[in-house]
N, C-alpha and C positions, 0 to 999 in steps of 0.2 A: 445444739448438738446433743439430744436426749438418746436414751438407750433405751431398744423396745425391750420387751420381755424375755425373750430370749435372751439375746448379750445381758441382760444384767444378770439373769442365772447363772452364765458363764465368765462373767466378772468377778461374781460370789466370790467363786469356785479360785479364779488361777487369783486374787491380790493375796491372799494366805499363801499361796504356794510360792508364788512371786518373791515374799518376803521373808519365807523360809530358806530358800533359795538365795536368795542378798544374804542373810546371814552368815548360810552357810560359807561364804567367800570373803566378809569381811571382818568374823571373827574369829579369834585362835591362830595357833602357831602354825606360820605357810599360806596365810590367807591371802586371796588374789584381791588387788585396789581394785574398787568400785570405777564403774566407766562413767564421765561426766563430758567427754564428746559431746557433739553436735552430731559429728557424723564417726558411726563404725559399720561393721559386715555384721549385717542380722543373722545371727546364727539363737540358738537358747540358751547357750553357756552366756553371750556377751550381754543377752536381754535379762538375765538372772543380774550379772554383774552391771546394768546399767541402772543409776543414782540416780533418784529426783533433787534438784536443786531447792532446797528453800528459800522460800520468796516467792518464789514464782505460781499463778494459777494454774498453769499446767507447762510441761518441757518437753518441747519437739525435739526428735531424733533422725536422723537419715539414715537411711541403707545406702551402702559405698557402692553397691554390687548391682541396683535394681534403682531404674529413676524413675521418679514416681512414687515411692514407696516411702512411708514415716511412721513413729510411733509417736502419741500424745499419753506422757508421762503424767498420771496428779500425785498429789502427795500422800493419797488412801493406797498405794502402792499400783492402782490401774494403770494396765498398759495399754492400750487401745492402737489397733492397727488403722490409718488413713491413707488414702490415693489421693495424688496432689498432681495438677498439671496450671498451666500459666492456658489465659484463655481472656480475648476480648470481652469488655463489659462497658455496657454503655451507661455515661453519667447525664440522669436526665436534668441535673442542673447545672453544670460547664458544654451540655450538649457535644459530646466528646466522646473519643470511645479508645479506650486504653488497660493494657494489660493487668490483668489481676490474679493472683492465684487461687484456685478455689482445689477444697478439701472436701472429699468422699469417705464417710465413715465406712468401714471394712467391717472387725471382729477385734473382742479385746484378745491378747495372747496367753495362753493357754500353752503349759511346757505337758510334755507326752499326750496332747489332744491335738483333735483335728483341728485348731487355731492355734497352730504354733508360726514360728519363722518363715518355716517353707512353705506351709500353705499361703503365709500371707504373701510369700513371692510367686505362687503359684495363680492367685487372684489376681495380682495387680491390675494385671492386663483388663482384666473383665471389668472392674471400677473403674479402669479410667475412661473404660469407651462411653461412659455413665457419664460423665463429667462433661458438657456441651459448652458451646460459646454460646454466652448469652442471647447470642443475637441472632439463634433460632428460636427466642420465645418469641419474636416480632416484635418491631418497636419502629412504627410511624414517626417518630419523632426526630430521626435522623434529617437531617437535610440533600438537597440537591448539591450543595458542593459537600460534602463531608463523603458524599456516595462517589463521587467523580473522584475525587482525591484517593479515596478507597481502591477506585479500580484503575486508578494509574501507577497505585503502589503494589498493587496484588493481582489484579485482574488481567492485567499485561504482561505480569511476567511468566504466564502459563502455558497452557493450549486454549486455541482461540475456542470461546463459549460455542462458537456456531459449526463447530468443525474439530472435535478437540481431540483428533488426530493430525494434527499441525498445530506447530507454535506460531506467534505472532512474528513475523519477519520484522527485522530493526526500524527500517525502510517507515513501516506500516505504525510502529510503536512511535517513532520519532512524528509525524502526520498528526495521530491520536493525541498524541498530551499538548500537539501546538492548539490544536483546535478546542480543546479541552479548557487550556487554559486562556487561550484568546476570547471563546465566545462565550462560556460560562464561568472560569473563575473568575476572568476579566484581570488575569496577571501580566500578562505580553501582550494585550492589545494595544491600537494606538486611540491616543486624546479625543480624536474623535468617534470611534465604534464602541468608547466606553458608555461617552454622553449619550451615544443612541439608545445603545441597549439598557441605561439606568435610568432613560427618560419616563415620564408618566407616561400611559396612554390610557385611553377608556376604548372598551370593548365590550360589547352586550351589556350596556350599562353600566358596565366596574370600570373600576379604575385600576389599573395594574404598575404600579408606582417602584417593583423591585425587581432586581437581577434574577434571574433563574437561580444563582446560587443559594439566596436565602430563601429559598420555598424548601417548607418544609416534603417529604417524598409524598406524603397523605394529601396535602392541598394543592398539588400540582395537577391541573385540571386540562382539560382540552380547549378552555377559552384559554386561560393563560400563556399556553403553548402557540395560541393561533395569535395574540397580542405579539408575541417575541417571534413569529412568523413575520407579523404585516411590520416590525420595524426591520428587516434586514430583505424587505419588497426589493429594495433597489439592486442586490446582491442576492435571486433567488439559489443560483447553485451554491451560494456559501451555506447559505440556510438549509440548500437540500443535503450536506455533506454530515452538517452538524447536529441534524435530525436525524439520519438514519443512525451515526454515531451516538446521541443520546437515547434512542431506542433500544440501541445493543448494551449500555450501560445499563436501562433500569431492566429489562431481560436477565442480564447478568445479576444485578442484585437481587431481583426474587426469585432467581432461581439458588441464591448463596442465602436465601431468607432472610437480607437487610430490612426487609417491606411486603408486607402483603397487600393485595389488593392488584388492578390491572392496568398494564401500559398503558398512560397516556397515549402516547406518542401514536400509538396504534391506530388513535381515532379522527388525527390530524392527517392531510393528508398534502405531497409536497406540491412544491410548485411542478406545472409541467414541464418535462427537462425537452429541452428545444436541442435538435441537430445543428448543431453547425459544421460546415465544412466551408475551412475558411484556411487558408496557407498565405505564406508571403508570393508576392509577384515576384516572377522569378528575374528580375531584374534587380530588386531590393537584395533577392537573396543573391546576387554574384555580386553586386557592392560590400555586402555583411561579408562575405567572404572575403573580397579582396584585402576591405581594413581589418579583418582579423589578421591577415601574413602583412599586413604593413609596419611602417615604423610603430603606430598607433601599437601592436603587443610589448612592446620595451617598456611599456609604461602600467600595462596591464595584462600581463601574459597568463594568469590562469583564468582569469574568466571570458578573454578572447577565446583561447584554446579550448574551453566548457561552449560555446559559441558554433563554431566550428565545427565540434565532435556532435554536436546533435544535427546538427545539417547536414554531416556526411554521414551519421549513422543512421541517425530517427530512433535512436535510444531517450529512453525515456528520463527525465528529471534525477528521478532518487537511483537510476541505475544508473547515472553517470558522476552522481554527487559519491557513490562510495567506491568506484575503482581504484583498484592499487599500483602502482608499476611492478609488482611483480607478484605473483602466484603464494598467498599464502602456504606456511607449511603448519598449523595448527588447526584443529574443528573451530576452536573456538575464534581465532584471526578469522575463520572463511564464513562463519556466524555473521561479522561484522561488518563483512565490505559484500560488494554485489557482483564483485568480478574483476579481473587483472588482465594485463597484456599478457599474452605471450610468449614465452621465453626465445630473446631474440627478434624482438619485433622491432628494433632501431638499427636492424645492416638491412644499407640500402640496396644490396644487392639479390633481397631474397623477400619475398611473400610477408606481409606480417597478422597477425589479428588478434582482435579484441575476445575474450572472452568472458561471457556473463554467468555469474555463477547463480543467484538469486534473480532472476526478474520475476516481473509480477504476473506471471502465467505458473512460474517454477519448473517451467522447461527452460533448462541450461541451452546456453547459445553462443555460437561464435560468428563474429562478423567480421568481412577485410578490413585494415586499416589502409584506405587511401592515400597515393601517394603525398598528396598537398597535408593531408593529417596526419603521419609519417613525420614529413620534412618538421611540422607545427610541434609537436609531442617531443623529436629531439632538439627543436630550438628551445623549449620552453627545458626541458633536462639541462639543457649547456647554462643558461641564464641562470638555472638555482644554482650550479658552482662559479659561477662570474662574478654578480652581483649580489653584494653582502648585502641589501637591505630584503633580499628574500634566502638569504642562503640557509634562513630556519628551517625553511620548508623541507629542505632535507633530512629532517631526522621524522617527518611525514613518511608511513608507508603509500598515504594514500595522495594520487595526483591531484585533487581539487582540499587541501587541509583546511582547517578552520585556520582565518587569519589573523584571530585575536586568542591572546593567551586565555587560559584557562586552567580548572585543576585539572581536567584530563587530556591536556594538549601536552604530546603530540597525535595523539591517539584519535581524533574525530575528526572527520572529513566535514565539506563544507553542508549547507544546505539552502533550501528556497527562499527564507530569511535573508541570508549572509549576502545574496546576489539578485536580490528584490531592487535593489538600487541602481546597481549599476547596468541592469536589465530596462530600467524605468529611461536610464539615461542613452543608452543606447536607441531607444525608439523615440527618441525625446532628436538624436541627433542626425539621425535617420528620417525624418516625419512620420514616424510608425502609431502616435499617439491618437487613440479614437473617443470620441466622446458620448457617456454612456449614462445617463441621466444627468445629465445637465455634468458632469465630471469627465475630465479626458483621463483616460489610463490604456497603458500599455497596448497595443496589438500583437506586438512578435511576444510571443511567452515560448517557455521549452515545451508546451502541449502544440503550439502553433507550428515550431521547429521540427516536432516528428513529424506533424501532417505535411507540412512541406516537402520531407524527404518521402513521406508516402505518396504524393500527385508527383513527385520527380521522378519516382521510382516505377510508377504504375505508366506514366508518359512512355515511357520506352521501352518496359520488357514485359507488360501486362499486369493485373490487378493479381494472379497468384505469385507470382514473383515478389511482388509488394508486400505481399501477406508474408509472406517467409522473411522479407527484411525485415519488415516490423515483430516478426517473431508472435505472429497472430494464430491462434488454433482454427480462427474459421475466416475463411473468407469474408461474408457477409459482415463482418463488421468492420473489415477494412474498407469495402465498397461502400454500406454506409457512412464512415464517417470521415475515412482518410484521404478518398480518392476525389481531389477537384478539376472538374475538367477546365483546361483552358489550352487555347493555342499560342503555344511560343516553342521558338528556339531552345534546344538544350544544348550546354555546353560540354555536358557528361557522356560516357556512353557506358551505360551496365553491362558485366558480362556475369554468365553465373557460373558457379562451379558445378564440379561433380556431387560433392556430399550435398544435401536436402537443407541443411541447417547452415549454411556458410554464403556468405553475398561478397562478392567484389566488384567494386567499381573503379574502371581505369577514365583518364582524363584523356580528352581527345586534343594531340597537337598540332 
């Protein structure tokens, strides 16, 4: 912290004055006590009346009034004006990166000159925009997980990098940090997708023997990337999910200056995404149906009823994981969930529906609640005041809650995780199970569940009518992907309403 040629002219000048000033206040009869604070209000009277401590190399002082703002006290009587703010720095030996305060020298003070109190509250501002996070000087040294962890802590909580007139919807945040930490940090994965991804492999010669997380951001290369390609071959839509996701993370970090240099990711290129239009037979689907209103829900009533509501809706996964039974009344409650009933959607004597506040188009939507869906929704309501081994569920606003405690239960609804199982077992007791390199896993999923209500939906009242259930902006992607032809019996018969956005289906007796 040297002083150029100027400030020490002006140092000269005000430690004589400084100290004539201290005197004047701490000797003779009515003298005011010297100021030994940490922190007072920068004024000239208090900076005359502020003490250096002996012992000490030099004594910080704060402004009460201006944050940011300090005096460094020595005991040759200088007072030196500094700008201080707290600011990222990265430690290239714990390879870490953690707050630190750093100080910007100002002007020493100077009482009736233009370096007094006020001007140095009149600066502040200007030194501190001076003051940067270290971690726009660049520094390669960061890692692949320290960057991911970064932007699951900061990067998500903002406007989306690609669009940063919209925030990140919960839905889309909740997605990002599983995949985040399933495929690269390797926290929530399971026993087996660890040993995949931490296995050696040789690739153009090398051998690529570690996780994505421990690559430094500078050595992550396009063979590397194409090695942790060819080990998740068997699972290319996971791999395609988790590659465009870690594209948008190093995007984000060089554009927040973590790393200079250019996207891998960019030169990799994914697997081809294959069409499939594939639904349940709809024979499967009136069995699923029947045992979800059978005895079989007494025993599992919300994830029958999550069952159910996507066969009668064709609502999608995370828009039916965060619905509430009733209509938030706060922004930030309606932030959190993707949509509620209706007010009055359980008298059976009158219309009811669903409506989506958040879906993944972000055109708000409401759909009929069918009568079999109806009847479903107020049995599963009656059983959470019956039956005390779920009567928790009631202090749940939302109808699908998390069913294991936690610190923020009651307050998070379920997700793809929590009913991955009993999903599994369902198609397991069904014969829904298909085998897909040499492994059988699931066929009914809730992506499979909408497309079924879209080839249900399209059978009987046409492919734009479909498009409007599914709450689709364009046709053409519901004909490519939702609509499968086959000839069979329906047991349903759609009717539409009047308003453009609203679908009801009555059952035929």
């Amino acid at each position: 912290m040297t002083i150029n040629d100027n400030d020490k002219a002006v140092a000269a000048v005000a430690a004589p004055a400084a100290s004539q000033e201290e005197a004047k206040f701490t000797k003779g009869r009515g003298a005011r006590q010297p100021i030994y604070i940490s922190r007072f209000s920068f004024t000239d009277k208090n900076m005359a009346r502020a003490t250096f401590k002996i012992g000490k190399k030099y004594d910080r002082r704060y402004d009460t009034k201006v944050s940011g703002l300090c005096v460094h006290m020595r005991e040759s009587g200088e007072k030196m004006f500094y700008a201080f703010k707290s600011v990222n720095m990265y430690n290239k030996k714990k390879n870490i990166w953690a707050p630190n305060v750093v100080y910007k020298k100002m002007f020493p003070w100077a009482k009736n000159t233009g370096f007094n109190c006020e001007a140095a509250r009149d600066k502040v501002r200007e030194y501190l925009d001076q003051i940067q996070d270290s971690r726009t000087t660049t520094d390669d040294d960061i890692t692949v997980g320290y960057t991911v962890k970064k932007f699951i802590r900061t990067g998500l909580d903002g406007f989306q990098f690609r669009d940063d007139s919209k925030r990140y919807k919960e839905a889309v945040k909740i997605n990002y940090i599983r995949l985040l930490k399933s495929y690269v940090l390797l926290e929530t994965c399971t026993p087996e997708l660890k040993k995949k991804l931490t296995a050696p492999i040789e690739y153009n010669k090398t051998i690529y023997n570690k996780p994505l997380k421990d690559y430094k951001m500078s050595e992550l290369t396009d063979y590397a990337i194409k090695a942790f390609k060819f080990k998740l071959q068997d699972t290319p839509q996971s791999y395609n999910s988790i590659h465009a996701l870690l594209s948008l993370v190093f995007s984000w970090a060089k554009f927040n200056k973590l790393f200079k240099g250019d996207n891998p990711f960019e030169f990799v290129k994914r697997y081809p995404k294959v069409k499939h239009k594939k639904k349940l037979p709809d024979s499967k689907r009136d069995e699923i149906l029947d045992y979800c209103s059978s005895k079989a829900f007494d025993y599992n009533p919300h994830f029958l009823t999550l069952i159910s509501m996507v066969l009668y809706t064709g609502f999608r996964g995370n828009e039916l994981f965060g619905l509430r039974w009733e209509e938030p009344t706060t922004d930030e409650e309606k932030n959190k969930c993707s949509g509620w009933l209706v007010k009055d959607w359980d008298k059976l004597d009158q219309k009811s529906y669903i409506h989506l506040h958040d879906p993944k188009n972000r055109t708000p939507f409401t759909a009929y609640i069918r009568k079999p869906l109806k009847e479903l929704l107020i049995r599963l309501r009656k059983k959470l005041y019956i039956d005390q081994k779920v009567s928790w569920c009631l202090k749940s606003v939302f109808i699908f809650p998390k069913t294991r405690f936690n610190g923020n239960f009651p307050g998070e609804h379920t997700d793809s995780n929590a009913v991955s199982h009993h999903l599994k077992k369902l198609n397991q007791d069904f014969g829904l199970m298909q085998e897909i390199n040499g492994k059988l896993r699931p066929f009914f999923t809730m992506k499979i569940g909408r497309k079924t209500f879209g080839s249900w939906v399209a059978a009987e009242k046409g492919t734009e009518f479909a498009s409007r259930s599914l709450n689709h902006k364009d046709t053409q992607v519901t004909r490519d992907h939702y609509i499968v032809p086959e000839d069979s019996e329906l047991d349903f018969e759609f009717e539409e309403k009047q308003e453009s956005n609203v679908v009801e289906l009555k059952k035929i007796k």
